[in-house]
N, CA, C and O atoms as CSV, one atom per row, in Angstrom:
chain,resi,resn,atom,element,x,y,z
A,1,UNK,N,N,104.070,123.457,118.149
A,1,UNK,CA,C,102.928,123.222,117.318
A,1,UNK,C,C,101.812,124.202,117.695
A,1,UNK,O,O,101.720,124.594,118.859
A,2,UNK,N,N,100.985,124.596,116.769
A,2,UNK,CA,C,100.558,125.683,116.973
A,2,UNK,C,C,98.843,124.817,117.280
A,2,UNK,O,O,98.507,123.746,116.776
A,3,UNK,N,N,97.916,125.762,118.331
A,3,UNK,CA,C,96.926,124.574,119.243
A,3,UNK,C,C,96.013,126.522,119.039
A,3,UNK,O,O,96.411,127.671,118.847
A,4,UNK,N,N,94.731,125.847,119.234
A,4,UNK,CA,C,94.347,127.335,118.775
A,4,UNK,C,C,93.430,127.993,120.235
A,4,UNK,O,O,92.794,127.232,120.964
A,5,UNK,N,N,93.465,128.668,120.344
A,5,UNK,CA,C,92.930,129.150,121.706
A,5,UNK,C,C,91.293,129.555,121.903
A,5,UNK,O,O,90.603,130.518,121.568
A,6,UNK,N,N,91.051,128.262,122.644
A,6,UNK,CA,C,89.581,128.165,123.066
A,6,UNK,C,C,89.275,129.445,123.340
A,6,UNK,O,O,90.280,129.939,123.852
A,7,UNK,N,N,88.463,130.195,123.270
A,7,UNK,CA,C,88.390,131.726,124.038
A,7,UNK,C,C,86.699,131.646,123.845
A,7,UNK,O,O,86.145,131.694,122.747
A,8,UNK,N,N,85.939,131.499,125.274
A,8,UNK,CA,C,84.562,131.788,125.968
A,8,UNK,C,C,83.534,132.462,125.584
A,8,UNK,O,O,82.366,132.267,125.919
A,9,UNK,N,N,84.235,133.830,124.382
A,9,UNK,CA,C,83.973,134.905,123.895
A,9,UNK,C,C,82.870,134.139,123.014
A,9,UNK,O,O,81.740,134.550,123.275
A,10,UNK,N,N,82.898,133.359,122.256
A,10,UNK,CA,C,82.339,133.065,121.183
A,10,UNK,C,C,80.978,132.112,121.525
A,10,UNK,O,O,79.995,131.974,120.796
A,11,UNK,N,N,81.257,131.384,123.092
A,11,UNK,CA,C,80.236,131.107,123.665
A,11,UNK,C,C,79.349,132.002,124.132
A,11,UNK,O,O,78.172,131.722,123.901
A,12,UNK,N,N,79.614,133.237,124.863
A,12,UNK,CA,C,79.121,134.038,125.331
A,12,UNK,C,C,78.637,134.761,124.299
A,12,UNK,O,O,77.419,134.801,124.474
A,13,UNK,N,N,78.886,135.279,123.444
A,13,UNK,CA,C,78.077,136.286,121.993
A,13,UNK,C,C,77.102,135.069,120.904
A,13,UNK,O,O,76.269,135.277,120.021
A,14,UNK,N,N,77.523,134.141,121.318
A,14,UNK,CA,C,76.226,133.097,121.062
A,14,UNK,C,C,75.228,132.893,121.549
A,14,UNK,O,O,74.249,132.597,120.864
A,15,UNK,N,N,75.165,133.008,123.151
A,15,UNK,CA,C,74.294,132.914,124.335
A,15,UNK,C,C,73.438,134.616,124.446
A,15,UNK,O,O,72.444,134.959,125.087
A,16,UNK,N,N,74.332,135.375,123.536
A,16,UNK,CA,C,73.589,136.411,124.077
A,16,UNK,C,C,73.505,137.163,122.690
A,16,UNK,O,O,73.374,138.386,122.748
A,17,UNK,N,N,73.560,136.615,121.561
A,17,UNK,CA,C,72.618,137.169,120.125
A,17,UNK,C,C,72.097,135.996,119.556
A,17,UNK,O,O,71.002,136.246,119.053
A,18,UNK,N,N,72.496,134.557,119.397
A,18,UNK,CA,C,72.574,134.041,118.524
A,18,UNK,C,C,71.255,133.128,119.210
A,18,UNK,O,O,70.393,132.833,118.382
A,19,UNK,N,N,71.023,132.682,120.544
A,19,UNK,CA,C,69.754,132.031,120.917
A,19,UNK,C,C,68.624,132.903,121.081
A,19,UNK,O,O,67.548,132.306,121.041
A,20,UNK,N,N,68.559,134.201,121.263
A,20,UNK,CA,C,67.541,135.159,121.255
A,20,UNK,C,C,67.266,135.310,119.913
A,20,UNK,O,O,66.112,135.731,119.847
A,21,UNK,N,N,67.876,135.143,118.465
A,21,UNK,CA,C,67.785,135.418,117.378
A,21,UNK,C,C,66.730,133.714,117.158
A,21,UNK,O,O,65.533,133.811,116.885
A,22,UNK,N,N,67.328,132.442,117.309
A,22,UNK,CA,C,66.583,131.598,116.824
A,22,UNK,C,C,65.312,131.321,117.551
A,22,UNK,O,O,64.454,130.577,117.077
A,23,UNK,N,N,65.174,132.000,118.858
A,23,UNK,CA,C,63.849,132.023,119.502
A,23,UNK,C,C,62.950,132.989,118.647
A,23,UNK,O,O,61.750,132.763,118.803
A,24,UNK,N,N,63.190,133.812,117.951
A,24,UNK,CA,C,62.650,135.356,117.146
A,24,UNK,C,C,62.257,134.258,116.160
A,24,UNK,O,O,61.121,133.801,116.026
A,25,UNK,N,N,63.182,133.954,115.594
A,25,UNK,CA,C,62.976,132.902,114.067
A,25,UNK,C,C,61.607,131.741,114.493
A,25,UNK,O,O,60.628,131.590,113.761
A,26,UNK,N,N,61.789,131.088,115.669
A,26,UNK,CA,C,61.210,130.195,115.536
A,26,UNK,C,C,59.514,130.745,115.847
A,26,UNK,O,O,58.465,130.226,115.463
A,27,UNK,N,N,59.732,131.997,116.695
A,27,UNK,CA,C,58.252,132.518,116.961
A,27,UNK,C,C,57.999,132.975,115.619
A,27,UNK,O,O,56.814,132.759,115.366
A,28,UNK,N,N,58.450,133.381,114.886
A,28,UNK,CA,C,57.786,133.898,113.731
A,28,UNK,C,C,57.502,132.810,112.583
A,28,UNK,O,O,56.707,132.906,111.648
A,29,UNK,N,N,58.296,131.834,112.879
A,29,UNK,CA,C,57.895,130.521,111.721
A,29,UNK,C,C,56.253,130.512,111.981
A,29,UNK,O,O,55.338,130.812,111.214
A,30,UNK,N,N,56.231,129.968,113.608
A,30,UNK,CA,C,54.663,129.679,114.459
A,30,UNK,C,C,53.818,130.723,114.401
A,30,UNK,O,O,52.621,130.461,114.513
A,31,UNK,N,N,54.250,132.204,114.208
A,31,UNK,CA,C,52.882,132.685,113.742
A,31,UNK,C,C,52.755,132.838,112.430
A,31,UNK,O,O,51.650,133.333,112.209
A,32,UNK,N,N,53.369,132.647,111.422
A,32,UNK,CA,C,53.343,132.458,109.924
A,32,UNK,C,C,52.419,131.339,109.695
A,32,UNK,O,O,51.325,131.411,109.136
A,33,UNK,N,N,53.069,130.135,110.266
A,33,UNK,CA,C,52.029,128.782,109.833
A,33,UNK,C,C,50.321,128.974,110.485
A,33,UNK,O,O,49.409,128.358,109.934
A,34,UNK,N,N,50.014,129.998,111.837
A,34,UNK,CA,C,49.109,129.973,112.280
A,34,UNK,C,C,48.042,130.675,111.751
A,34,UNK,O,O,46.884,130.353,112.017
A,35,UNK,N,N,48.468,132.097,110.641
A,35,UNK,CA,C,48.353,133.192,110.411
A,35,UNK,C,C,47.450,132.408,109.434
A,35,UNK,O,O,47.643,131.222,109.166
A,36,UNK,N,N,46.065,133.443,108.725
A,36,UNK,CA,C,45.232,133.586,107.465
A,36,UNK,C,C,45.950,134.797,106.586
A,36,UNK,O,O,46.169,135.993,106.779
A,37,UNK,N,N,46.218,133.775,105.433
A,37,UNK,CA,C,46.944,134.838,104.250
A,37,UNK,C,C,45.774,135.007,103.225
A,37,UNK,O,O,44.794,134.295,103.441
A,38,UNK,N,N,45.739,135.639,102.404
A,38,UNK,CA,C,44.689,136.042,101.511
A,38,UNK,C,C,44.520,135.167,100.413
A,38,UNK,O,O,43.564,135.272,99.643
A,39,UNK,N,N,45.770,133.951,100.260
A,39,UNK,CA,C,45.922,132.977,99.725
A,39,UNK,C,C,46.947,131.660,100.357
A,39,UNK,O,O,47.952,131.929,101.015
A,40,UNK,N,N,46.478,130.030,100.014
A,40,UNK,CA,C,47.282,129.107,100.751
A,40,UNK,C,C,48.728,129.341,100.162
A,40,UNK,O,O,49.735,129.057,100.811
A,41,UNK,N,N,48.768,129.900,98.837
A,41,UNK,CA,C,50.301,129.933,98.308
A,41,UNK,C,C,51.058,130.967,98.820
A,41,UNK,O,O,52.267,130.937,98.591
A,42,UNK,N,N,50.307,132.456,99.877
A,42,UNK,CA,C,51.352,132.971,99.940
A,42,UNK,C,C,51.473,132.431,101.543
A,42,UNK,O,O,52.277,133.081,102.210
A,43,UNK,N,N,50.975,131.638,102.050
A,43,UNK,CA,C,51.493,131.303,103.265
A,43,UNK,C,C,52.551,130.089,103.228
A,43,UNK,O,O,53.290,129.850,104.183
A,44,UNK,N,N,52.552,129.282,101.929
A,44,UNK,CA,C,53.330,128.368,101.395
A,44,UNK,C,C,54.815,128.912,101.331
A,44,UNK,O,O,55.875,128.426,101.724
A,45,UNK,N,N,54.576,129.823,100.839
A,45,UNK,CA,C,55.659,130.599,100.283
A,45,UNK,C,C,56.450,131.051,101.548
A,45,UNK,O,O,57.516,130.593,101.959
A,46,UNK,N,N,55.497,132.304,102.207
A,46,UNK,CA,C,56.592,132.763,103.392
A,46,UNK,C,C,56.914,131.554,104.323
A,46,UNK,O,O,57.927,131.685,105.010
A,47,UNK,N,N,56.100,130.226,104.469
A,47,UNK,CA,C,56.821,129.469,105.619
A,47,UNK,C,C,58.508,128.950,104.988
A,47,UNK,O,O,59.474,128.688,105.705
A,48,UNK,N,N,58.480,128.923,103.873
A,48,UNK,CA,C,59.340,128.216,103.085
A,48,UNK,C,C,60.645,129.143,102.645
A,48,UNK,O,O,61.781,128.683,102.528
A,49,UNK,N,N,60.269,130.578,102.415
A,49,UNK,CA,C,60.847,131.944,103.378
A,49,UNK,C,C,61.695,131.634,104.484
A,49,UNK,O,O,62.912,131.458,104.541
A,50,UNK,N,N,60.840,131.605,105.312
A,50,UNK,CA,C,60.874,131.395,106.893
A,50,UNK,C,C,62.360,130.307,106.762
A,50,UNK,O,O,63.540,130.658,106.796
A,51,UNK,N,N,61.956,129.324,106.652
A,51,UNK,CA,C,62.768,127.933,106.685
A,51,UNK,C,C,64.210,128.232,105.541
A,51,UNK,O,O,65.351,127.941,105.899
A,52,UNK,N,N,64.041,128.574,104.772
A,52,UNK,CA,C,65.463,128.575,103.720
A,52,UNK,C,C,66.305,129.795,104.238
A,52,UNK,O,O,67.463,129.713,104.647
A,53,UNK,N,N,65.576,130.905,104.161
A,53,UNK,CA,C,66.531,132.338,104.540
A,53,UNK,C,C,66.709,132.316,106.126
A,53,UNK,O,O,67.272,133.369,106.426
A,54,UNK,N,N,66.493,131.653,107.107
A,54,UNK,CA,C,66.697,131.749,108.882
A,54,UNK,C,C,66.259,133.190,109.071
A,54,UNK,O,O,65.142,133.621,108.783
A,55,UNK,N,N,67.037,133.731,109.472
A,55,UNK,CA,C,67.252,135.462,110.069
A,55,UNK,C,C,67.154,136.133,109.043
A,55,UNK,O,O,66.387,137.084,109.197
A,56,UNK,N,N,67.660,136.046,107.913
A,56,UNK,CA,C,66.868,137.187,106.793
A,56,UNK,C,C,65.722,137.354,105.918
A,56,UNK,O,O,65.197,138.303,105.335
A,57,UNK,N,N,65.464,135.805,106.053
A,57,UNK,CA,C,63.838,135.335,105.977
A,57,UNK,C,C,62.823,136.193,107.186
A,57,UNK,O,O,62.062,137.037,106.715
A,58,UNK,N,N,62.809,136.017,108.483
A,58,UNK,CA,C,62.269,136.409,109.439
A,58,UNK,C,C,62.512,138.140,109.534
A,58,UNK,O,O,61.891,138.845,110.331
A,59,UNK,N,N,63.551,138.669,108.545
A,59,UNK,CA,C,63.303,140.281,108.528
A,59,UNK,C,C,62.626,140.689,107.342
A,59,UNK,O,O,62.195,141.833,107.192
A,60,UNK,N,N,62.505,139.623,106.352
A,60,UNK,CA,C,61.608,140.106,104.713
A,60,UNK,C,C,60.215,139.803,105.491
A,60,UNK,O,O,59.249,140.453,105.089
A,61,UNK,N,N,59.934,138.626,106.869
A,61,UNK,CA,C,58.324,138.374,106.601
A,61,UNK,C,C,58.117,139.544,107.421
A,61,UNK,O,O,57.030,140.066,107.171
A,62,UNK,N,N,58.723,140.080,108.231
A,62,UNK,CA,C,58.705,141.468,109.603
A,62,UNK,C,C,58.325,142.437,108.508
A,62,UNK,O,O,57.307,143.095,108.726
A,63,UNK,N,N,59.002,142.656,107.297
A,63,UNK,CA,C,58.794,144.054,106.642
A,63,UNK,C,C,57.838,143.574,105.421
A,63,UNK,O,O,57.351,144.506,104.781
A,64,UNK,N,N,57.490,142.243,104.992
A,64,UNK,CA,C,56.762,142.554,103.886
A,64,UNK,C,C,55.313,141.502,103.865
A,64,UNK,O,O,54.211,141.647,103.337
A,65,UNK,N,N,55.910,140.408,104.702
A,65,UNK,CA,C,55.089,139.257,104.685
A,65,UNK,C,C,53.830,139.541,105.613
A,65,UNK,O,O,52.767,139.120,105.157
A,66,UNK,N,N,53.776,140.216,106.895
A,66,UNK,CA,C,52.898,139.963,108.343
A,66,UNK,C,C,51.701,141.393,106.907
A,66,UNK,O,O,50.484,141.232,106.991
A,67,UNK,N,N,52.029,142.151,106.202
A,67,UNK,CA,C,51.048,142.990,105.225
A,67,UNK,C,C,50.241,142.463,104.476
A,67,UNK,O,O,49.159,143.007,104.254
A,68,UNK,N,N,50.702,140.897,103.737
A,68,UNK,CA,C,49.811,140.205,103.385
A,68,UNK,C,C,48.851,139.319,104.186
A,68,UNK,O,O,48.196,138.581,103.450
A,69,UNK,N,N,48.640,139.216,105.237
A,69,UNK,CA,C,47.610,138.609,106.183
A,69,UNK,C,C,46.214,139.253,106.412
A,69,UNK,O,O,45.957,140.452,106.302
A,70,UNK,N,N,45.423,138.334,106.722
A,70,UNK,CA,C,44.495,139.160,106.891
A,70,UNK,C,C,43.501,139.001,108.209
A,70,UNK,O,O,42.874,138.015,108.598
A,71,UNK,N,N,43.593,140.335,108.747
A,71,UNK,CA,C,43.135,140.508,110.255
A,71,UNK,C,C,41.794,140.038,110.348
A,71,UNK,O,O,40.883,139.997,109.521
A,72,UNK,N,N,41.874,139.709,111.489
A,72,UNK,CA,C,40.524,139.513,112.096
A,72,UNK,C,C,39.819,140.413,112.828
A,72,UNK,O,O,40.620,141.232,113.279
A,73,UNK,N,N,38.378,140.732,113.262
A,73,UNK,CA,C,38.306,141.982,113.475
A,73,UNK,C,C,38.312,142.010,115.246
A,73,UNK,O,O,38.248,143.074,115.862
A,74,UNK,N,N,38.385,140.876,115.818
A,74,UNK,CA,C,38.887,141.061,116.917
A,74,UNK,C,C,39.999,141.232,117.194
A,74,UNK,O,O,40.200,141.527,118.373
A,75,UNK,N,N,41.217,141.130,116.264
A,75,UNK,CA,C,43.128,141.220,116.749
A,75,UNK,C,C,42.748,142.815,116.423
A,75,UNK,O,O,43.272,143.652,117.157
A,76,UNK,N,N,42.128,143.136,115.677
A,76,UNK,CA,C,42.504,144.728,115.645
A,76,UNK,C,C,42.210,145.551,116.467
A,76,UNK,O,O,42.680,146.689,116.488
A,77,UNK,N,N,41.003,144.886,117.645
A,77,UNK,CA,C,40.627,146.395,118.173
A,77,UNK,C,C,41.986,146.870,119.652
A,77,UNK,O,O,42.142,147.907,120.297
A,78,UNK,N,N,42.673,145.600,119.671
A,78,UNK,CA,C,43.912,145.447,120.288
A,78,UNK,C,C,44.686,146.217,119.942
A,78,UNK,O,O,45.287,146.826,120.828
A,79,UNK,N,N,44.936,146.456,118.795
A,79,UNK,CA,C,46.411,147.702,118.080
A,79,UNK,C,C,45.994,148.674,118.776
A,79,UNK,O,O,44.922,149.217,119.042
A,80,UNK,N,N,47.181,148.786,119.040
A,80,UNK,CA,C,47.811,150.483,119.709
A,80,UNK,C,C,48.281,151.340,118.608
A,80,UNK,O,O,48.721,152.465,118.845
């Protein structure tokens, strides 16, 4: 009878992409909800982003979402 072979591998490439990925996700949910958007709907929107798409949600708010926010003039004098 055929028994399928536990193999560690799949623990280990979990432990070492897949919990560093939902720590990324979850920091970026928390600065999304913390963040001033230029409107309450588009922060509605990307948390809800955030939450439906996981990991490809958290690369649309990286490339399109963190542009609609709006700085404060103390976070900026920080940029490098």
């Amino acid at each position: 009878m055929f028994q399928p072979v536990q193999s560690q591998s799949a623990l280990v490439l979990f432990l070492i992409i897949g919990v560093p990925v939902l720590f990324a996700w979850l920091a970026l949910l928390v600065q999304c909800a913390n963040a001033t958007f230029k409107s309450d709907g588009d922060k509605v929107a990307w948390v809800l982003i955030l939450i439906l798409l996981g990991p490809i949600g958290a690369a649309l708010y990286l490339i399109a979402g963190r542009a609609r926010q709006i700085r404060s003039a103390s976070s900026e004098k920080w940029v490098v």
